[in-house]
LOLUMMAR-843376 format. One record per residue: residue in three letters; chain; x negated, y negated, z negated of N, C-alpha, C in turn. Coordinates in steps of 0.1 Angstrom, whole numbers, plus 5000, padded with zeros to 4 digits. Each point is the difference from the previous one (the first is absolute). Example, Ala and Ser with C-alpha at 12.3 -4.5 7.8 and 13.67 -1.06 7.14 Angstrom:
<nodes>
<node ALA; A; <4868; 5057; 4922>; <5009; 4988; 5000>; <4991; 4988; 5000>>
<node SER; A; <5004; 4989; 5007>; <4991; 4989; 5000>; <5008; 4989; 4992>>
</nodes>
This chain:
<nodes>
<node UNK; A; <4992; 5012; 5000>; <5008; 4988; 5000>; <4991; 4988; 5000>>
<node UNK; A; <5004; 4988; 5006>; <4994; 4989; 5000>; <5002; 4992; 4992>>
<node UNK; A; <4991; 4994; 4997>; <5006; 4990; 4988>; <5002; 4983; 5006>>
<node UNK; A; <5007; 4995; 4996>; <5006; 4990; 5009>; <4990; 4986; 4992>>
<node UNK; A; <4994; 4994; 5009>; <4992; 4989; 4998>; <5006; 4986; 5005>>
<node UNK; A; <5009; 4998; 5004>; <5010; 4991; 5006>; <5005; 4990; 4993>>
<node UNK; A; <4998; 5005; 4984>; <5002; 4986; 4991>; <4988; 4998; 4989>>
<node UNK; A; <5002; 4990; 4990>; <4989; 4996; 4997>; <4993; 5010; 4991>>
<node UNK; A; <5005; 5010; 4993>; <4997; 5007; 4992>; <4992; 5012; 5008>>
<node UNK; A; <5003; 5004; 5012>; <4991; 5007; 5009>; <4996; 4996; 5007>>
<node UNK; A; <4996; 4985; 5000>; <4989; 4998; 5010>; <4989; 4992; 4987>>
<node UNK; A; <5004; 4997; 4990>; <4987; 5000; 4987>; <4997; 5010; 4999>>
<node UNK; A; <5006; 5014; 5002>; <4994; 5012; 4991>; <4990; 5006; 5015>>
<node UNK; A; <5004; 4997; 5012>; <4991; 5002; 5012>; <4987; 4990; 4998>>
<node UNK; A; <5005; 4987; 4999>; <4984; 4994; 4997>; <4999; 4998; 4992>>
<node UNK; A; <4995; 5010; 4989>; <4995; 5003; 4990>; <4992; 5009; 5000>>
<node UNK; A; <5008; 5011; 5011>; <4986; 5008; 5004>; <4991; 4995; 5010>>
<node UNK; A; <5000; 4994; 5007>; <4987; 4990; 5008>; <4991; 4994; 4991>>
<node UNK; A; <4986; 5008; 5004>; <4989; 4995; 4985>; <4998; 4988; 5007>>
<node UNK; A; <5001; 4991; 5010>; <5003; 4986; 5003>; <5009; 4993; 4988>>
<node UNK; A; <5008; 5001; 4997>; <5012; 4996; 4988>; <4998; 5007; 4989>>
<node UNK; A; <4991; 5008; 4997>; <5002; 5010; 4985>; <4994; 4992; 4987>>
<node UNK; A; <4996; 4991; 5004>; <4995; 4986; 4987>; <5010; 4991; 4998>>
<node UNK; A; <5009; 5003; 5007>; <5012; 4993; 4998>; <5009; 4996; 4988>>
<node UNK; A; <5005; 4997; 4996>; <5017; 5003; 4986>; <5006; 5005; 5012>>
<node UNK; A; <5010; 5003; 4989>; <5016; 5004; 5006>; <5009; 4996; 5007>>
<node UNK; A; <4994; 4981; 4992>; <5011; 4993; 4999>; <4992; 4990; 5015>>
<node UNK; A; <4987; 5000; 5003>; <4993; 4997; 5011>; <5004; 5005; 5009>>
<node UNK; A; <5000; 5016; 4997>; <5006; 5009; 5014>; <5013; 4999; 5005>>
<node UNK; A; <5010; 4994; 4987>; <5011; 4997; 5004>; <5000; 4991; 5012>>
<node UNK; A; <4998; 4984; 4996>; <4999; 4993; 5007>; <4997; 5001; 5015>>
<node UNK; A; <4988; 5007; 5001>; <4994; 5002; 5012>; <5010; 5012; 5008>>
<node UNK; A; <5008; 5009; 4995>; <5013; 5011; 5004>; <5010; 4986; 5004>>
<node UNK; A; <5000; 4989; 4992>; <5012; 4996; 5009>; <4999; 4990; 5010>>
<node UNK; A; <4986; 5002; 5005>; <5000; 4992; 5013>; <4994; 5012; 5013>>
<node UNK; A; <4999; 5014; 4998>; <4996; 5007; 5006>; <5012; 5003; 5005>>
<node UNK; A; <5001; 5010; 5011>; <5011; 5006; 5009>; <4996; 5015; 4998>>
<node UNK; A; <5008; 5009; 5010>; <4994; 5012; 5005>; <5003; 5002; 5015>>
<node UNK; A; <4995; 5009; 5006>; <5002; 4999; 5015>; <4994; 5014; 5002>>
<node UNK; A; <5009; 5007; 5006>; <4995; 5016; 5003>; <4993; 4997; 5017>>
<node UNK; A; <4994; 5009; 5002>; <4992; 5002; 5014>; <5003; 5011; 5004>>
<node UNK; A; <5006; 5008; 5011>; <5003; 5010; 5007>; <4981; 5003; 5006>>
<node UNK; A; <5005; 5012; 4999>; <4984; 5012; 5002>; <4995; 4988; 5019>>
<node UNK; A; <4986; 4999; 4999>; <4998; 4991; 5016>; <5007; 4989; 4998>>
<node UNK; A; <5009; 4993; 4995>; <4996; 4987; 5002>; <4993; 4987; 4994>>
<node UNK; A; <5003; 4989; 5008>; <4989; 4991; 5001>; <5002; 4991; 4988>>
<node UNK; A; <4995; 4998; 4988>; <5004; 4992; 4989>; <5002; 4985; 5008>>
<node UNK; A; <4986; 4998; 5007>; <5000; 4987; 5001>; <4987; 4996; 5012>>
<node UNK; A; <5004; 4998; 5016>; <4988; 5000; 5006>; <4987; 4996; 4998>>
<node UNK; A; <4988; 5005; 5005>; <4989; 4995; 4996>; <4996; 4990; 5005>>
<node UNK; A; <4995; 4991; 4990>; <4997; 4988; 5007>; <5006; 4984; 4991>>
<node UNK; A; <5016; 5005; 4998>; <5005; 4995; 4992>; <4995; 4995; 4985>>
<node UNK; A; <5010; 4985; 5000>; <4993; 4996; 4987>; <5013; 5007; 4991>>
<node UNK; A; <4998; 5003; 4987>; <5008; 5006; 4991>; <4997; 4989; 4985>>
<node UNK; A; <5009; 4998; 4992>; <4999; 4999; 4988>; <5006; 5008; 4988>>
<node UNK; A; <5000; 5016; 5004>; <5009; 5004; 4989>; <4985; 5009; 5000>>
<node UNK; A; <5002; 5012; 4990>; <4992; 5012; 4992>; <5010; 5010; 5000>>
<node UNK; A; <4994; 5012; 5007>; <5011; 5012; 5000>; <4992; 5010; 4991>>
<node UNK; A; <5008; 5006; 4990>; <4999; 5007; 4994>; <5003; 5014; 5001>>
<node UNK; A; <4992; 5012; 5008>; <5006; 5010; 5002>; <5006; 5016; 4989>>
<node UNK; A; <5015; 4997; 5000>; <5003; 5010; 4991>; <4999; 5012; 5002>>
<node UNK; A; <5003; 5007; 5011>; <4996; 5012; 5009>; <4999; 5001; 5011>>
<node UNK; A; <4991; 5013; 5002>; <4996; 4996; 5011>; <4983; 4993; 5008>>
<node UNK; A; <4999; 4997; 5008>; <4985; 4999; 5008>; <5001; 4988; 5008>>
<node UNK; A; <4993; 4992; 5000>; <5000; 4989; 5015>; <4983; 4996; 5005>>
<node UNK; A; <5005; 5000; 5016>; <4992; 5000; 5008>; <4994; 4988; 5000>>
<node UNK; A; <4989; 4993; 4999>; <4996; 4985; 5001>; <4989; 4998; 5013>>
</nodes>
């Protein structure tokens, strides 16, 4: 079963486990869960062309990506 990361309480307890965020509080991690999103990626596609400027950090919960 999946555990659902879609609100704030599973997307603190997701970055919490990124040792990027693991010096964090809780209440840090909160914060930073309520300006994050989620966005699934189907197997082969393209997050985001290369080349492209980006301002976000993807955090991968399962799964592998190609860079």
């Amino acid at each position: 079963m999946r555990k659902n990361v879609t609100g704030t309480a599973g997307k603190t307890a997701l970055l919490k486990r990124a040792s990027l965020f693991s010096q964090l509080s809780t209440e840090e991690l909160s914060v930073l869960a309520k300006y994050s999103g989620y966005r699934r990626f189907a197997a082969g596609e393209v997050g985001f062309p290369q080349g492209t400027h980006r301002e976000e950090l993807y955090l991968v919960k399962e799964g592998s990506v190609s860079i």
